[in-house]
N, C-alpha and C positions, 0 to 999 in steps of 0.2 A: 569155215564161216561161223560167224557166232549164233548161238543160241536165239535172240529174239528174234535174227532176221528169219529164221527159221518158222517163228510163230505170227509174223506177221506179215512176209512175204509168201506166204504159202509156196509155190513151185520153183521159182528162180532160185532158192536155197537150195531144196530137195531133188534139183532134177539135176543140177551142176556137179560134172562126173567131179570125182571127190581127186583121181588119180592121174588126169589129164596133162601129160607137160606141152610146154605150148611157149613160142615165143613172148617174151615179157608182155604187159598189157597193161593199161591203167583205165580200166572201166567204173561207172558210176550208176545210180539210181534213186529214183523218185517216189515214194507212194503215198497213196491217198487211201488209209482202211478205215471202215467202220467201229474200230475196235480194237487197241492195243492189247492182246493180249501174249502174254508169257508164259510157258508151263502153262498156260487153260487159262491165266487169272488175268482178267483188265489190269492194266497198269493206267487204264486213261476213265476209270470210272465211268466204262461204259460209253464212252463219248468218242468222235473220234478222232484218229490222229493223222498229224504230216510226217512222214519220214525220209531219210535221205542217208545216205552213204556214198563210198569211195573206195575202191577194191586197188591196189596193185601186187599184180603178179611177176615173177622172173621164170624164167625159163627154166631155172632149176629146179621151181617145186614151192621154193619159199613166196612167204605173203604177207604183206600189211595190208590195213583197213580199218576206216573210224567207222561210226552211224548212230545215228543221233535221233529222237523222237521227244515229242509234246510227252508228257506223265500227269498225272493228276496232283496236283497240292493237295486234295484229301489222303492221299497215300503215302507221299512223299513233302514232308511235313516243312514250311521254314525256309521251302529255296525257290528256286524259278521254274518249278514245274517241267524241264525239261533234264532228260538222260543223253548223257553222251560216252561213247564205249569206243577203244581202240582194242585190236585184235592180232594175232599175227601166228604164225605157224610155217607146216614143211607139208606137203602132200607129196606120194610117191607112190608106185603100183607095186608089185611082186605080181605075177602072171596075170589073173584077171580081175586079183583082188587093189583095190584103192586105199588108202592107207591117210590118216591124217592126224598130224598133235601139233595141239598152238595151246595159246592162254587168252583171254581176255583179263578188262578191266571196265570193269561196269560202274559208270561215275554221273553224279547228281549232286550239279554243282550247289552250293550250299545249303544244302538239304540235308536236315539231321531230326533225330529226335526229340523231345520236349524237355524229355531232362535231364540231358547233359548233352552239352554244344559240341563237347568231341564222340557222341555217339552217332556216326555216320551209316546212310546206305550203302555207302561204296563197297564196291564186292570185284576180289582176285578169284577167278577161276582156269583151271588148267583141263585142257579138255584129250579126250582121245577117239576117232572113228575111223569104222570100217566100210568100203562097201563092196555087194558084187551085184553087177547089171542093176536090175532095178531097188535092190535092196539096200539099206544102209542101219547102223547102227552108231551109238554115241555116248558119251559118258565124260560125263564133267562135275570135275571134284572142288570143291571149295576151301580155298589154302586162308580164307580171312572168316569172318563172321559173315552168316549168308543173309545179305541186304540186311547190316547190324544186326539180326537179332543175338542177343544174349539176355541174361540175368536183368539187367540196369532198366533196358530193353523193351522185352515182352517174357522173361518169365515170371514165375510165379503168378500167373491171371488167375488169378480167383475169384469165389464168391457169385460162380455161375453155374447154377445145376441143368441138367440133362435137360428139361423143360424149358429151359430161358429164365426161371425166375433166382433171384437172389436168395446168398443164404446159406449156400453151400461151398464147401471146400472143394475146387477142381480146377488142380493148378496143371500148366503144360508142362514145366518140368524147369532146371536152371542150371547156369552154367554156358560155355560157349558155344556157338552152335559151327565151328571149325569144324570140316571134316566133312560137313553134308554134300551129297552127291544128287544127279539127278542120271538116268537111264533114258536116252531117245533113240526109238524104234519108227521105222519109218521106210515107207515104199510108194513110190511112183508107176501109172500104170498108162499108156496111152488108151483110148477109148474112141475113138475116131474121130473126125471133123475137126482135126487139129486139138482137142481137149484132153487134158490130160485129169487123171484121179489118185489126190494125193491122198496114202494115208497116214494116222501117226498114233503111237501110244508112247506116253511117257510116266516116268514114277520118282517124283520128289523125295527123297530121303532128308530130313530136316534131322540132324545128330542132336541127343539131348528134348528132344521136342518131337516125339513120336506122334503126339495127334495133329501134328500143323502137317505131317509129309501127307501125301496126297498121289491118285493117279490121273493122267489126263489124256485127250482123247481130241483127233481131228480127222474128220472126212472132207476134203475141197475136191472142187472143180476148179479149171485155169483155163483159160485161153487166150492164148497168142494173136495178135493184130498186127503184125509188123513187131516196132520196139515196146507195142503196150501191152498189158499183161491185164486179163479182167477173169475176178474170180470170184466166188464164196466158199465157205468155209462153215462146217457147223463144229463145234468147239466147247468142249463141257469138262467136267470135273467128276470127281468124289471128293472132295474135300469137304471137311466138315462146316457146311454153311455160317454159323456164329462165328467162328475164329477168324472168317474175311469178310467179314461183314463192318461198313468203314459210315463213320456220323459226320456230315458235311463239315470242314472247319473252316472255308473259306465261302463271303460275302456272294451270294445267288447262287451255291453249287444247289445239286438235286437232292433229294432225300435219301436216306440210308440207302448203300446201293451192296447189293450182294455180288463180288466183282468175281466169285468164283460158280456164279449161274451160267447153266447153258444159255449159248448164245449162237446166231448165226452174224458170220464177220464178211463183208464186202471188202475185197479188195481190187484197188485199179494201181498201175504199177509200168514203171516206163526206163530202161538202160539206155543208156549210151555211153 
């Protein structure tokens, strides 16, 4: 499964045995969270989102899947504010371990940078995970520029010293940012009264841009109602606060918003 549903689905991602074959299946899902986030960072500026997907599965292993979410136009600059992402891969077991590698394509339809119309977010990533019983593990490499950064981009930022004030030379670094990788660690635990306790540490590796990588961190509760899922989530970072730190650029947004602040995330969430 892909990475965001991972960070915004809280359980339904992390508790789905990784290695299960099972007759074919074409399942779907709904959610309502407080909170897009990715890797730890809002993608909805703190506000929150609608999301939706479409899983099919075959009996052999192999899988497609789209899912689509609201994004913030302060982040994702010039398009319709919404991400849409197709997925797909092979899952298989070896004794009681689970085994998984697919790719995604993370796409934002005509959303690009300011200055240049062909510098896009769209981002190719090829992933690999393991799991045993409750534990899993994940790792996903980025074969494009990761959510366009490069040179044109966002390097060379400068003229921001250690305090916030102007004046000084401290540039992130330049060049492509191809290559970068992210690490998810992650375990499900039940706790009784049908609630289960997720947890999660991940660590961004941003290649060429050493002070944008970052690590991130989720502790949720979930529980189960039938087909709804209702949970929270508290969800934080070490990332260097000024480097995500975004200035309204569209008509009534909020004020400067730190998208890479702890946060707690609500989520309500419904399969069929």
């Amino acid at each position: 499964m892909r990475a965001r549903l991972i960070a915004s689905a809280v359980v339904a991602a992390i508790a789905a045995p990784l290695g299960a074959q099972s007759p074919s299946s074409l399942t779907g899902s709904v959610a309502f969270v407080g909170d897009y986030r990715f890797r730890g960072l809002s993608q909805t500026y703190a506000q929150p989102a609608v999301q939706a997907g479409i899983d099919y599965t075959h009996a052999s292993g192999a899988y497609l899947g789209t899912w689509g979410s609201n994004v913030s136009g302060n982040q994702f600059l010039n398009g319709g504010s919404l991400e849409l992402d197709v997925y797909g891969g092979y899952r298989w077991t070896v004794g009681k371990v689970g085994l998984d590698l697919g790719g995604q394509y993370y796409w934002y339809p005509r959303a690009r940078y300011n200055i240049d119309p062909g510098d896009r977010y769209n981002t190719v990533e090829v992933y690999a995970g393991v799991r045993y019983a409750q534990f899993s593990a994940k790792y996903s490499h980025a074969l494009t520029n990761l959510f366009g950064m490069k040179t044109s981009t966002i390097g060379g930022y400068c003229g921001i010293s250690p305090d916030g004030t102007a004046g000084t030379t401290d540039c992130l670094g330049t060049g492509t940012s191809k290559g970068s990788g992210y690490v998810d660690l992650s375990a499900t635990f039940d706790v009784g009264a049908g609630a289960s306790l997720a947890l999660h540490y991940g660590r961004q590796f941003v290649r060429r841009y050493d002070r944008l990588s970052y690590g991130d961190y989720k502790i949720g509760l979930t529980r189960q109602f039938g087909a709804v899922t209702l949970g929270a989530a508290v969800v934080g970072t070490d990332a260097e606060g000024r480097f995500y730190r975004y200035t309204p650029t569209t008509s009534g947004s909020r004020e400067t918003e730190d998208v890479a602040r702890p946060a707690i995330v609500w989520l309500a969430s419904k399969t069929f």
